[in-house]
C-alpha positions in Angstrom: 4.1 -32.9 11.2 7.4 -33.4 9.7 10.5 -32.2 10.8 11.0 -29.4 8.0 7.1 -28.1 8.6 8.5 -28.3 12.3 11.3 -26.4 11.6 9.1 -23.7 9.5 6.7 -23.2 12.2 9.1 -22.5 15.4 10.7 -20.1 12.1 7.0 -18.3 11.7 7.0 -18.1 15.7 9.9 -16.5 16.1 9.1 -13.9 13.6 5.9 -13.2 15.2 6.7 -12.7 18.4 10.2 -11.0 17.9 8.8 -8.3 15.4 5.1 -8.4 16.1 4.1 -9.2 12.6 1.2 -11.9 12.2 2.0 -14.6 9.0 -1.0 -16.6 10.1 -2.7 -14.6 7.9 -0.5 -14.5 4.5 -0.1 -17.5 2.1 2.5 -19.8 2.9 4.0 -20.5 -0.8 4.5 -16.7 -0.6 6.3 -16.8 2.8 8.3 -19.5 2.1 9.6 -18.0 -1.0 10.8 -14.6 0.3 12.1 -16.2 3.6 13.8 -18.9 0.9 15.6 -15.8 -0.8 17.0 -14.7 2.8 18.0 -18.5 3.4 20.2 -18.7 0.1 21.9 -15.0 1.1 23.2 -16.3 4.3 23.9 -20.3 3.0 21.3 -21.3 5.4 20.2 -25.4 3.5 17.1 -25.5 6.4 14.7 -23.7 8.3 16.9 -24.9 11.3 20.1 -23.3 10.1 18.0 -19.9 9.5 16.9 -20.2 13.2 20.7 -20.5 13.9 21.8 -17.8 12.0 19.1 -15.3 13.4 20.5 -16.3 17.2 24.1 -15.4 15.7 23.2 -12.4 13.6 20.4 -10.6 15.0 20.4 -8.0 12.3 19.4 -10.5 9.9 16.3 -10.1 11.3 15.3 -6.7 9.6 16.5 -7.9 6.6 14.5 -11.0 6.4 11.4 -8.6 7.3 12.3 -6.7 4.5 11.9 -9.6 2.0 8.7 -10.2 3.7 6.5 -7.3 3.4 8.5 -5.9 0.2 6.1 -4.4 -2.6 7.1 -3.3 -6.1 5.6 -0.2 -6.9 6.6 3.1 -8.7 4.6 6.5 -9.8 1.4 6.1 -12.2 2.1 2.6 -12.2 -0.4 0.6 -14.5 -1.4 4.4 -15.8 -4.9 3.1 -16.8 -6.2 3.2 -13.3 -4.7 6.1 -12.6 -6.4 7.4 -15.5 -9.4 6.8 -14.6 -9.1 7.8 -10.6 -8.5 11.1 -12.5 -11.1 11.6 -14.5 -14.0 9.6 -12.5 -13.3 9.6 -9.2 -11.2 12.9 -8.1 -13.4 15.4 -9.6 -16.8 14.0 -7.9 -15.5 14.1 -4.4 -13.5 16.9 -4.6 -16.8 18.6 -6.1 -18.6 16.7 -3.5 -16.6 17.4 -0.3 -15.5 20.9 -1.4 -12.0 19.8 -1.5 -12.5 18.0 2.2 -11.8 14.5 1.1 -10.4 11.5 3.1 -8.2 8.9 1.6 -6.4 6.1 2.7 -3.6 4.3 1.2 -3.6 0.8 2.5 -0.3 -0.7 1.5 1.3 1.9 0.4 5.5 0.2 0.2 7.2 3.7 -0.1 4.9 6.1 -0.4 4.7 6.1 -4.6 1.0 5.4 -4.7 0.0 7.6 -1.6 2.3 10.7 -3.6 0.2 9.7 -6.9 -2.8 10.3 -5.3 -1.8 13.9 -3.7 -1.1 14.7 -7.6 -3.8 13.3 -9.0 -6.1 15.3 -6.5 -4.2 18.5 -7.0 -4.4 18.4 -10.3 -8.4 17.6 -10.3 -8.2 20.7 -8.1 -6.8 23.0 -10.5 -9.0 21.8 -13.1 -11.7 22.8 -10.9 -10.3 26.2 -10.6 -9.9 25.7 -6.6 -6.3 25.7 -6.4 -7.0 26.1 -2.1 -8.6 22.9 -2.3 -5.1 21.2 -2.2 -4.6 22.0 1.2 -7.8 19.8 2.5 -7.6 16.8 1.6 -5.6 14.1 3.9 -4.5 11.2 2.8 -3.3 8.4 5.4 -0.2 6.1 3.7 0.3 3.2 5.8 2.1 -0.1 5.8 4.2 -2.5 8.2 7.6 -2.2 6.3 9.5 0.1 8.5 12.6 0.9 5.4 9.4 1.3 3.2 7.9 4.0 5.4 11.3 5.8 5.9 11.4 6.5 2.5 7.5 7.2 2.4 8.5 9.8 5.0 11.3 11.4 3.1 9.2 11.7 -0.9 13.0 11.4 -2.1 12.7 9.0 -5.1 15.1 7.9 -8.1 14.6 9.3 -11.7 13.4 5.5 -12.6 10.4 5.6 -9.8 8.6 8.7 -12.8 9.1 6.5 -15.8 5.3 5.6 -16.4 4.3 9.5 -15.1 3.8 12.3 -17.7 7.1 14.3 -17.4 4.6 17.7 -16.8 3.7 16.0 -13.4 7.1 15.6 -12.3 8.3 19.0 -13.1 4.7 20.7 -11.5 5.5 19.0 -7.9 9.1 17.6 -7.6 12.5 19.4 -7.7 15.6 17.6 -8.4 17.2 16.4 -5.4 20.8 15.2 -7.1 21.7 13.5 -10.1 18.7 11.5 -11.4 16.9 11.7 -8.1 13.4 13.7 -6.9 11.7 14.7 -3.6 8.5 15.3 -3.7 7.4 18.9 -3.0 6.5 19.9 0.7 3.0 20.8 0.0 2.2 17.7 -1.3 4.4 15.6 1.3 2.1 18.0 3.9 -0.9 16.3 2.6 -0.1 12.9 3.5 -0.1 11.0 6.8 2.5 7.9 7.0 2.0 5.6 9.8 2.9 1.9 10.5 -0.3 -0.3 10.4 -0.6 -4.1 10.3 -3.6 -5.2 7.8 -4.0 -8.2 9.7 -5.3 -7.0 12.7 -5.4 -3.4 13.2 -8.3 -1.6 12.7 -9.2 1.1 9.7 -6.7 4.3 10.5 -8.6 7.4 10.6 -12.5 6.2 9.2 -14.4 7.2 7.1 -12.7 7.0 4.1 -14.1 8.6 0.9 -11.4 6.9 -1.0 -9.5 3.4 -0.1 -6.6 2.2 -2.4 -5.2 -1.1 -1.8 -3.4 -2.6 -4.7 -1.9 -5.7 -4.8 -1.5 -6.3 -1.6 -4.8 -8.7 -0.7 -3.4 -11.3 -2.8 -1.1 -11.9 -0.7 -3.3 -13.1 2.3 -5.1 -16.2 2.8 -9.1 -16.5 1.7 -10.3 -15.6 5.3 -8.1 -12.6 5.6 -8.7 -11.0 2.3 -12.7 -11.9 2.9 -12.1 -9.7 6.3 -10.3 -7.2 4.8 -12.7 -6.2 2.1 -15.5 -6.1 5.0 -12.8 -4.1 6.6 -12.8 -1.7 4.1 -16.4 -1.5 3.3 -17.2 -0.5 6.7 -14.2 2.0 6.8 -16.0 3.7 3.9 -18.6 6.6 3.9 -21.6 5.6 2.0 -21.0 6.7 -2.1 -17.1 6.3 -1.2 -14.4 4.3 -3.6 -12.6 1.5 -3.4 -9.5 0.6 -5.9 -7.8 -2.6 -5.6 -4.9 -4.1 -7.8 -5.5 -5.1 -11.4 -5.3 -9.6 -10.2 -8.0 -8.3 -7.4 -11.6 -9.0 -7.3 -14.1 -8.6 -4.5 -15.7 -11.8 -3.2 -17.1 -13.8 -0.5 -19.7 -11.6 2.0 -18.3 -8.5 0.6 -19.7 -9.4 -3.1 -23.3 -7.7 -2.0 -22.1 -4.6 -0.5 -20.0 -2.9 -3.2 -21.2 -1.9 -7.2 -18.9 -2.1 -9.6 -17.9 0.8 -11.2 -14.7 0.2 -13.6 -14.3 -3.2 -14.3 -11.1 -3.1 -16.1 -9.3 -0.5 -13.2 -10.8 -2.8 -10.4 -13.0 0.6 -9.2 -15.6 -0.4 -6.7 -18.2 2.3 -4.3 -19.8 1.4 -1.4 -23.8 2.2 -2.1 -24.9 5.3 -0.8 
């Protein structure tokens, strides 16, 4: 082992055992480049020097964790999915459940996607004509970036988080909270769970799941992780239930047998009943 892998491994160590968060199982081109965008912040030349300047500065920690787990994500993003989560996938189990649906929102950064999904459901629910349904479903928003899931918490976004969502949807369940700035209304916020969970080895939150969305987040994780992680998911599903994963996503390995593909386009996958 060379010095420099070395040097990158006592690095990975200390992460892991200081914050509790396992890179075993995530790519190491990917680590390396977020931990490389901490390195050039603090004028850290090696993975020896970073080591240094996390003994000096502890609060560099959070912020190299913050380069680590950080997703880019806004409302409606890539609208087609969203589209068709609307018009395929909300109304049957709504119908199906009577409004008592399950959903978990594995990744969820700051809470954009989980909030999507409360829309999207409420407004399959008015459509229905069962304006009560809104206050049964649950959906569970988790991820390992504690800013992330402060703001998740709060549903306060900026004006630029709603560019790809249909102005109508923004004015039927947010209120301004300041110049060029939202919060998500309480009803909505009501309806989703936010809780710290680590992909990589914790179990499904609240199983079974009629709907799991986890976008752009498995490719992030090495072959035997993501082959785990889609078994994860199939088993946290109740038979007939949905799976969405990001548009670069595809199901593989053991997990290839056990789901049908339903939208190949929007990445829309259901466990068999």
């Amino acid at each position: 082992m060379s010095r420099e892998d070395a040097s990158f491994a006592a690095l990975t160590r200390r992460i892991s055992e200081t914050a509790g968060l396992t890179l075993d199982a995530y790519k190491s081109k990917c680590m390396r480049r977020r931990i490389a965008v901490r390195m050039r912040a603090v004028g850290a030349h090696t993975y020896e020097d970073y080591l240094s300047v996390l003994d000096r500065a502890p609060d560099e920690l959070d912020r190299l964790l913050d380069a680590l787990t950080i997703n880019v994500t806004k409302f409606y993003r890539n609208r087609e999915t969203w589209d068709r989560v609307s018009e395929v996938i909300a109304p049957a189990l709504l119908a199906r459940r009577e409004g008592r649906v399950r959903i978990w929102s594995a990744g969820c950064a700051s809470g954009e996607e989980s909030y999507t999904l409360a829309m999207l459901f409420a407004e399959a629910a008015e459509r229905a004509g069962q304006r009560g349904w809104v206050e049964r479903f649950v959906i569970d928003a988790t991820d390992i970036d504690r800013l992330s899931l402060e703001r998740a918490r709060a549903g306060q976004y900026p004006a630029a988080a709603f560019s790809e969502t249909p102005p109508i949807i923004v004015s039927r369940y947010c209120r301004s909270a300041g110049p060029e700035t939202y919060v998500v209304e309480g009803r909505l916020r009501e309806r989703v769970n936010v809780r710290r969970h680590d992909l990589t080895k914790d179990p499904a939150p609240v199983p079974p799941y009629d709907l799991i969305v986890c976008r752009n987040v498995i490719i992030y994780f090495d072959r035997p992780t993501q082959e785990r992680l889609l078994l994860l998911f199939h088993d946290a599903l109740d038979p007939g239930g949905f799976l969405v994963l990001g548009k670069v996503e595809t199901i593989f390995g053991p997990a290839r047998t056990k789901f049908d593909l339903v939208e190949p386009r929007a990445r829309i996958y259901r466990r068999p009943l």
